[in-house]
C-alpha angles and dihedrals in degrees: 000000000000116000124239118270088238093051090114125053115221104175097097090050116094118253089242102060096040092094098057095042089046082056086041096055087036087067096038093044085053087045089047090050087046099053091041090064090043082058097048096044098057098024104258135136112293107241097212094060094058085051095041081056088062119130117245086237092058089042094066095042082057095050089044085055103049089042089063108022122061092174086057088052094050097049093056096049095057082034115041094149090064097073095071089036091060106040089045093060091049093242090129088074106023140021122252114259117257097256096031081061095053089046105049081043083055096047080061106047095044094089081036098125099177147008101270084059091044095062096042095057093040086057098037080049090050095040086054103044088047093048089058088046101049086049084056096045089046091041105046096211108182114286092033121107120143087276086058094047090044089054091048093054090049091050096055089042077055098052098038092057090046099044091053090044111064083039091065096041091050096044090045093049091088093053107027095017122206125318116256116267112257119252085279095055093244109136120253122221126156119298116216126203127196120210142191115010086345095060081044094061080238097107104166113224101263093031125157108228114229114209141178121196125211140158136206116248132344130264145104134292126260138203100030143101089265139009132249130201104236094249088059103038092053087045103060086037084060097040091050081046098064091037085058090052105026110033106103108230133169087280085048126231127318099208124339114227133225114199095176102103089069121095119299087002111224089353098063143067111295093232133016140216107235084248097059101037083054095051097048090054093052095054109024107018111137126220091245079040086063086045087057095050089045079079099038116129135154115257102155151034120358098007098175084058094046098055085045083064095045090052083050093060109032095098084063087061112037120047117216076221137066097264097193082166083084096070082056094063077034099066090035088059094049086043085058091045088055096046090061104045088060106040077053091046082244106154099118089053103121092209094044120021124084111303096014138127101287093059094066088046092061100043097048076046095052089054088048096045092042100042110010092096082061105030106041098184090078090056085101132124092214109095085195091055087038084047097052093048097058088092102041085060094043096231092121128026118253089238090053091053091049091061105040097043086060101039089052087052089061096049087053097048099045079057091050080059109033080055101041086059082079116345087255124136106254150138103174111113109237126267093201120092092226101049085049089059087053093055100052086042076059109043078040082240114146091240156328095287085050089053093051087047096047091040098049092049087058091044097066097039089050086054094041091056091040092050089053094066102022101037124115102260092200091055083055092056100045085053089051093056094046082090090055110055087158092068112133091240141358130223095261089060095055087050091047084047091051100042092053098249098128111070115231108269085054091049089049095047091047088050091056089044094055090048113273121142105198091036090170102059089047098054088047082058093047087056101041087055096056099041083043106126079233096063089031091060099037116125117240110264084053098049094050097048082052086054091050096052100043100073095047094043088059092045090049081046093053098058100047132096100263113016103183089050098043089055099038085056098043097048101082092035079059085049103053091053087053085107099034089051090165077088092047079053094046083048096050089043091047115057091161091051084056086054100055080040094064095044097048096041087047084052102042130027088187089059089056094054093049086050088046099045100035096038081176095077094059075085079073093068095060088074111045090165077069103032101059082036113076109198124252109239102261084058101046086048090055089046093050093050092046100051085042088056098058086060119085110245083244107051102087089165086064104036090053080046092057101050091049095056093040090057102043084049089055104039089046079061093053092047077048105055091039091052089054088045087234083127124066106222093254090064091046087068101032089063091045092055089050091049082064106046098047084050093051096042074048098052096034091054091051091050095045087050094052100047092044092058088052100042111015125231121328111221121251116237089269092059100249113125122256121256139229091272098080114254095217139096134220108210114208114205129170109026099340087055085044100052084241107112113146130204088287117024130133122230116248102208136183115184129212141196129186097194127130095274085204092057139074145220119271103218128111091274103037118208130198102265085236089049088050089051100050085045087058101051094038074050099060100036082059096050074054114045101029107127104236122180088272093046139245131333100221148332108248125212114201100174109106092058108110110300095008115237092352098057129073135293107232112024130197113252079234087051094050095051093049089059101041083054106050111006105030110106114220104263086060083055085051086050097053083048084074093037125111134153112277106179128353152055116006097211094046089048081058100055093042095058086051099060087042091055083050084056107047094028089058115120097249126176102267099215095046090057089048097057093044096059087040086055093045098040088053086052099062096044085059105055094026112027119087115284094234124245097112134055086250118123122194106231091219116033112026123081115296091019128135090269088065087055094053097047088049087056102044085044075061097049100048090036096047115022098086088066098028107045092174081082093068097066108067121055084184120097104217090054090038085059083049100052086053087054105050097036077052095237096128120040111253092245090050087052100045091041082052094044087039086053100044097049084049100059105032074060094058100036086047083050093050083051090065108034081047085232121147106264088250121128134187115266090225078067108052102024100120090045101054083045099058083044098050092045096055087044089057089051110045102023109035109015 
């Protein structure tokens, strides 16, 4: 039946277009008439009346499609039947799912009886399925955006190469047979990667599919007429493979194939055992080589192999480290790319060209090779997730992201359009008018001049973005300095000065012009660093990212406030990354981050030692919102489990890594803050402090977790068995317990239980519950004091538990009372004075305050006790205070120190506390000092003298920590303080 004149509505189509879709419906009229009278002829359905049955809204979509893709049109016409096919399976509105798709391909395949009819149905499939794809993308139904539509044409790349693969492998058994089973029994088959937009799940329309084939374990083939070796039977799999997909035929191609992504590219095997292709990555892999596999993901043949492989190479890929040497294969990519688009006339290439769709790749892939081995979130093949956790994990601002997600959706989908004209692999915008009205119908622009308008906008935000995190840093800052012609010295003289051009006298006399004051000695370190056996020998990659730094480090050096120290101090610092020159490449792409580098280190030359000997915490300097901004410690507690729970349970190398980097980094950020003086003195230590207690609730539940897998649960006194939470305390005392660490303190520790001592565990190798429990703190000593590659966590000092070193190690919360009571001397009741619970059980902590409240509350004589900590307190200013022959003082031992101050407030606690139980709640001196004031048992002024004293000299002595100076101080300096100490010391202790 032939439909009416007025079946397709044309009054939303532009006038421009209507001639070519009048031409258009004139074919597919005449296809329609023709496969009406194939039906009729042999009693089938007649296709026009299924299309006569079409609802208006699906006319004018149709009309909305033919106006704007040939390749539609001309699907249609060799296809009427489709149509129908298409809008009864719903795949006008909506994409088959994944396995409704395989299994409709398979359906297909199943009567397939050789390879010829094998291809035709693969590319009739394909044909189908894209027409059906291009009408959603053209037609916007609700769900689809350009993601939608590049999911779609990954999926149906997925299935395909499935689908012909197990045909081939079925219809080649008889005469090659089955691969052997690997070493575990688990059967091999071909494991198909997909690389590139394919291995993201963003396949554009008219996409090439990259591919690398690769199988378990070698071997030779079973159950057929003749036997293969493994790397010939997969290869001629593979090959048969490609031909399936790539080979043009009448019907066309399904998808053509790129296998040049795989090692050695044309040049190598086809496919590769995992132990080759490891081993080629290990020894050959290229930097672009570690870009293709960014996207690598399994779509084909054996998938949980191929994810084994992935895991395999993942460390190739993504650096522990932050590998800023990545930005710089990066920008010569994109320099070749360039190249090239220029020598082709290509600037109007989308993909290509300035401000195109590569550029957002590589910026959304710098952020995954530099930072992906830290931040595994980013270790994604999908460029739009990779995309959203840029600012979670505050690599990129919100605002950034907002421009550059939406921006990437337009190039795409200008794509989508520019490849649905007709299903060719494009991304040149058209130079015909009509193609160009096409193009705005389908972007819903007015019309061509709105889409350059709209396109070039996006252009130069997209390189503008692109330029803020590839760009040469030194070429911004010698256009920074092009405003300031009367700087002391360019770029190009401190790579003259580097390189030996200048001869000495003009090196010296640069130097003094830039701002050094001993001229001479810095240009002898410069020397000796360049003519150093350890330069000298440097590969390549490494000496030329050491070129490119040094200018900019002396120019970093130069401006800052001492120039000769700041260098002195980052030299070495330069010489112990000669060998892990990815730091030598963060320095040269941060210029900022040098910056931060020459302040800390001419503050501090501590800080320089931790930077030199921990290089990983350079990755520190790229966030100074962070940096100069210690956490809080819910924060650092969330941190901490964040950067666990990207570590595998079973991985304890990792994990103690982990904690030792997270605490250098921290701790950097306190040294920071205090250095910059954003921190009062009393923060400095309380974050410190914090640091210290996330890192051991951290350490205690992993040891509880370890010993509980061995051994099972131990039983509480009650007799109910403990729980996951651990039933244990870790007991602080000195300046952990006093809120007081410095940069370098130890932690003096006591552990507690409060298990019944008579029972055992009840896992599948018991232990003793006191045996558990010395597992568990030995445990936890070792989580601490294991020597990493970035050190230790902390020294740990055991020897105020009950009976000091002598004593167990683990003690019962009962046995712990009943020594405090009856055996502790009194200095061990001074040091529980400064003990709190620092990780563990609530309830227990509980009980245990309450014992220590028992202890310190208790009626004692007054004068005895005086005497005692007198005594005490002689003995140690004997053996410990300054021996006396210069004006020094030492801040804590010597008369009038800070030591004078503790004793006076743990005197207070012992003497007082029965009658003034508000004592007992802080461990802490400065709110001990407090406590005296407001319960009015000190005088105001002898508290505030005490408080005044003992800020001044944990400063100093914080100061002394950084500076790595001895904690002495002048007496001239601290000779009203020592005064007001040593007064009240007269009066209270020794009247």
């Amino acid at each position: 039946m032939a439909l009416s004149d007025d079946f397709l509505p044309c009054d939303d189509v532009p006038a421009a277009l209507k001639p070519a879709l009048g031409k258009a419906w004139q074919r597919l009229a005449e296809s329609l008439a023709e496969a009406d009278n194939v039906a009729e002829m042999t009693g089938q359905e007649i296709p026009s009346e299924s299309w006569d049955a079409l609802a208006d809204s699906r006319r004018r979509q149709l009309a909305h499609v033919l106006a704007i893709s040939p390749f539609a049109a001309e699907t249609l016409v060799r296809h009427p039947d489709w149509l129908q096919h298409l809008d009864a399976s719903g795949e006008l509105d909506a994409a088959l799912a994944p396995d409704a798709l395989g299994d409709m391909l398979a359906e297909r395949l199943e009567s397939v009886a050789d390879e010829e009819a094998l291809h035709a149905a693969l590319r009739r499939f394909r044909q189908a399925r894209m027409l059906g794809i291009v009408w959603r993308d053209l037609t916007r139904p609700p769900g689809i955006d350009m993601w939608a539509t590049a999911e779609a044409v990954s999926r149906l790349a997925e299935a395909c190469l499935e689908g012909a693969l197990s045909w081939l492998e079925a219809h080649f058994a008889p005469r090659w047979g089955h691969p052997a089973p690997r070493s575990d029994g688990s059967e091999q088959r071909l494991v198909v990667l997909g690389m590139g937009k394919l291995g993201a799940g963003e396949l554009n329309l008219s996409s090439d599919i990259d591919l690398i084939f690769a199988f378990p374990e070698k071997g030779e083939t079973q159950g057929g007429r003749k036997s293969l070796d493994h790397q010939e039977y997969f290869t001629k799999l593979g090959q048969r493979l490609i031909g399936a997909l790539d080979a043009v035929t009448a019907d066309g191609f399904a998808f053509r194939v790129d296998m040049r992504l795989r090692p050695l590219g044309d040049g190598g095997p086809l496919v590769g055992s995992f132990a080759s292709l490891a081993s080629y990555y290990q020894d050959q892999g290229r930097e672009w080589e570690r870009y293709a596999l960014l996207k690598a993901r399994p779509v084909a043949g054996d998938r949980e192999a191929g994810r084994e492989l992935l895991a395999n190479l993942r460390p190739f890929v993504y650096r522990k480290y932050l590998d800023f040497g990545a930005i710089e294969s990066l920008r010569e990519m994109k320099a070749l790319i360039n190249r090239e688009v220029k020598r082709r006339g290509m600037q109007a290439n989308i993909k290509l060209g300035r401000g195109g769709i590569r550029e957002v790749e590589f910026v959304v892939q710098a952020f995954q090779l530099i930072r992906g081995g830290r931040d595994t979130e980013l270790q994604v093949t999908s460029l739009k997730t990779a995309l959203a956790r840029l600012p979670e994990l505050g690599l990129l601002p919100a605002e950034v992201v907002d421009e550059i997600a939406p921006d990437y959706v337009f190039l795409r989908d200008l794509e989508h359009v520019l490849q649905a004209l007709e299903d060719r692999q494009t991304q040149s915008l058209p130079d015909d008018d009509r193609d160009r009205e096409r193009v705005a119908l389908a972007l819903g622009m007015e019309d061509w001049p709105a889409v350059m308008a709209c396109l070039d906008e996006v252009r130069t935000r997209v390189r503008r973005h692109f330029d803020a995190v590839i760009a040469d840093p030194e070429a911004e800052l010698e256009e920074g300095g092009e405003a300031q012609p009367e700087a002391a010295a360019s770029l190009d003289d401190w790579r003259a000065l580097w390189h030996g051009e200048f001869d000495d006298d003009e090196a010296r006399e640069r130097l003094v012009e830039a701002g050094f004051s001993d001229p001479e000695t810095t240009y002898r370190r410069l020397v000796t660093l360049r003519q150093s056996r350890h330069v000298q020998t440097m590969q390549r990659i490494g000496f030329e990212r050491l070129e490119a730094l040094l200018p900019l480090l002396l120019d970093a050096a130069a401006a800052s406030e001492a120039p000769d120290t700041a260098l002195e101090r980052v030299l070495p610092l330069v010489e112990s990354v000669l060998r892990r020159t990815a730091y030598l490449a963060l320095l040269r792409e941060n210029p900022d981050a040098l910056s931060h580098l020459m302040h800390l280190c001419g503050a501090s030359p501590w800080i320089a030692e931790q930077l030199a000997r921990h290089p990983q915490l350079l990755d520190e300097l790229l966030t100074p919102e962070t940096l100069y901004t210690p956490a809080d410690k819910t924060r650092l507690a969330d941190e901490l489990r964040q950067a666990l729970g990207r570590i595998p349970e079973d991985d304890e190398e990792a994990q103690l890594e982990a904690l030792r980097v997270f605490k250098h980094a921290h701790v950097l950020r306190v040294a920071a803050s205090d250095i910059a003086g954003t921190r009062h003195l009393m923060k400095v230590s309380d974050y410190l402090t914090y640091i210290a207690e996330v890192l051991l609730d951290a350490v205690l539940a992993m040891a509880w977790k370890h010993l509980t897998r061995k051994h099972g649960h131990p039983l509480r006194s009650d007799g109910s068995r403990a729980g996951a939470e651990p039933e244990f305390l870790v007991i602080g005392y000195g300046k952990l317990g006093g809120i007081e660490l410095g940069y370098g303190s130890d932690l003096d520790l006591v552990f507690i239980h409060d298990a019944d001592s008579g029972s055992s565990t009840d896992g599948p190798r018991p232990l003793d519950t006191p045996v558990f429990f010395t597992r568990l703190g030995q445990r936890i000593i070792h989580l601490l004091t294991a020597v990493t590659p970035a050190g230790t966590l902390y020294e740990v000092d055991m020897r105020l538990r009950p009976s000091g070193n002598s004593g167990l190690l683990v003690t019962s919360l009962q046995a712990f009372a009943e020594y405090q009571r009856h055996q502790a001397w009194t200095w061990e009741h001074q040091a529980l004075v400064r003990a709190r619970v620092v990780a563990g059980n609530a309830d227990l902590a509980r009980a245990f305050e309450a014992v220590r409240s028992e202890i310190l509350g208790r009626e004692r004589d007054i004068q005895a006790l005086r005497e005692e900590v007198a005594k005490m307190r002689h003995k140690m200013r004997e053996h410990l205070g300054s021996k006396g022959g210069d004006d020094g003082f030492d801040l804590k031992q010597d008369p009038g120190g800070m030591v004078d101050i503790e004793f006076l407030c743990q005197f207070a606690v012992l003497s007082m506390s029965a009658e003034t139980l508000e004592l007992l709640t802080y461990s802490d001196n400065m709110r001990i000092l407090e406590t005296l004031e407001a319960t009015g048992r000190l005088p105001g002024r002898d508290c505030q003298r005490l408080r005044d004293a003992y800020l001044a000299y944990r400063s100093a002595v914080h100061r002394a920590s950084l500076t790595r100076e001895a904690a002495r101080g002048r007496d001239a300096d601290f000779h009203a303080h020592r005064r007001a100490v040593s007064e009240l010391w007269q009066r209270l202790m020794e009247p």
